[in-house]
C-alpha positions in Angstrom: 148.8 -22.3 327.1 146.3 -20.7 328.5 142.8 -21.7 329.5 141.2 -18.2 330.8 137.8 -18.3 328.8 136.3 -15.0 328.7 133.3 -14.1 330.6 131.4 -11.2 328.6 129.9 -9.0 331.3 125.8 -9.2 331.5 123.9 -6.5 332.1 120.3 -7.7 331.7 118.6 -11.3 331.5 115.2 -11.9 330.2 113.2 -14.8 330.0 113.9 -15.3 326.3 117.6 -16.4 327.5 119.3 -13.5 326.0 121.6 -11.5 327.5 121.5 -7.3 326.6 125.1 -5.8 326.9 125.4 -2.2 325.5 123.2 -3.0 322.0 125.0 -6.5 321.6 122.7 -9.3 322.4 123.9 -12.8 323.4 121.9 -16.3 323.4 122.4 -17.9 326.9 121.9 -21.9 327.6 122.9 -24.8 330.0 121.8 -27.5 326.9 124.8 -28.7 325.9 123.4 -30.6 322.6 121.7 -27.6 321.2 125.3 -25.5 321.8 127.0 -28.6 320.0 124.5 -27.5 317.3 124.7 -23.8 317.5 128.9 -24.2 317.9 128.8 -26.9 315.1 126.7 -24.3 312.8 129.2 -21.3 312.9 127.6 -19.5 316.2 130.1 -18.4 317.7 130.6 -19.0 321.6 131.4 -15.5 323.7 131.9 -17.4 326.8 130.5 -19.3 329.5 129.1 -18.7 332.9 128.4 -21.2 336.1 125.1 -20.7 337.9 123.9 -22.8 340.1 125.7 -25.8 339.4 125.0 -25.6 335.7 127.6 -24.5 332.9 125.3 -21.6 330.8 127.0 -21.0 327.4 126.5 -17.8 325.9 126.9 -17.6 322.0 126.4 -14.3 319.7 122.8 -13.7 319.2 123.5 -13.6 315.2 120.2 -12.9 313.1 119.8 -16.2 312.0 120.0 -18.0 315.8 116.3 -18.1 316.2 116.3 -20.4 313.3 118.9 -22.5 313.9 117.2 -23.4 317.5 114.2 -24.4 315.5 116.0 -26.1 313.1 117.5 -28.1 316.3 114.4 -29.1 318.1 113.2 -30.1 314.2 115.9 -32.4 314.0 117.9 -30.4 311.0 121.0 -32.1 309.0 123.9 -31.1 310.9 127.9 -31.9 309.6 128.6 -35.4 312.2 132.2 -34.3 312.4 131.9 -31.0 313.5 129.1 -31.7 316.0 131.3 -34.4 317.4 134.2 -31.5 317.9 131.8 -29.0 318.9 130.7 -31.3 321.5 134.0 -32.3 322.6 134.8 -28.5 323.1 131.9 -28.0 325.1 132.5 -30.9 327.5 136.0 -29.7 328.1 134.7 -26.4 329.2 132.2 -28.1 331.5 135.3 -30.3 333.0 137.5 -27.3 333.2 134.6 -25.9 335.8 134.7 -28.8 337.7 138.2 -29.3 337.8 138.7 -25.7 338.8 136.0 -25.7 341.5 137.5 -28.9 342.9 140.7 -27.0 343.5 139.3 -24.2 345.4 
């Protein structure tokens, strides 16, 4: 099996955290919580980068995203089973990372 994630390549970064890549925006951040939320909610994750010792995930900017992240930091209803897979997702990415950089 393989465990190549893909790396969608960035063009421009502002300070809003999204990327710009030829009229397709992307949502870019090292909080692995709010990705657990975003994952858990149907966002779906393009890929992931590693920058200066942090794991950035990088989900489809959707239309609804901006809402979702305020729905986040006000605490909104989210499905405890797929947070908990969401997160466990993430945190295998994160220790795929370390695991790979260990090896180099």
């Amino acid at each position: 099996m393989n465990n190549v994630r893909y790396k969608p390549p960035v063009i421009k970064k502002n300070s809003s955290q999204t990327l710009q890549r030829t009229g397709v925006a992307f949502y870019r951040t090292p909080d692995l919580y709010l990705s657990a939320f975003l994952k858990s909610k149907g966002i779906i994750l393009q890929g992931t980068e590693k920058e200066t010792g942090k794991v950035f995930f990088i989900f489809q900017n959707e239309g609804n995203i901006k809402d979702l992240i305020n729905n986040y930091f006000n605490d909104s209803d989210v499905g405890v089973l797929s947070y908990k897979a969401a997160l466990r997702d993430l945190r295998s990415i994160i220790f795929d990372y370390q695991s790979f950089m260990k090896k180099q």
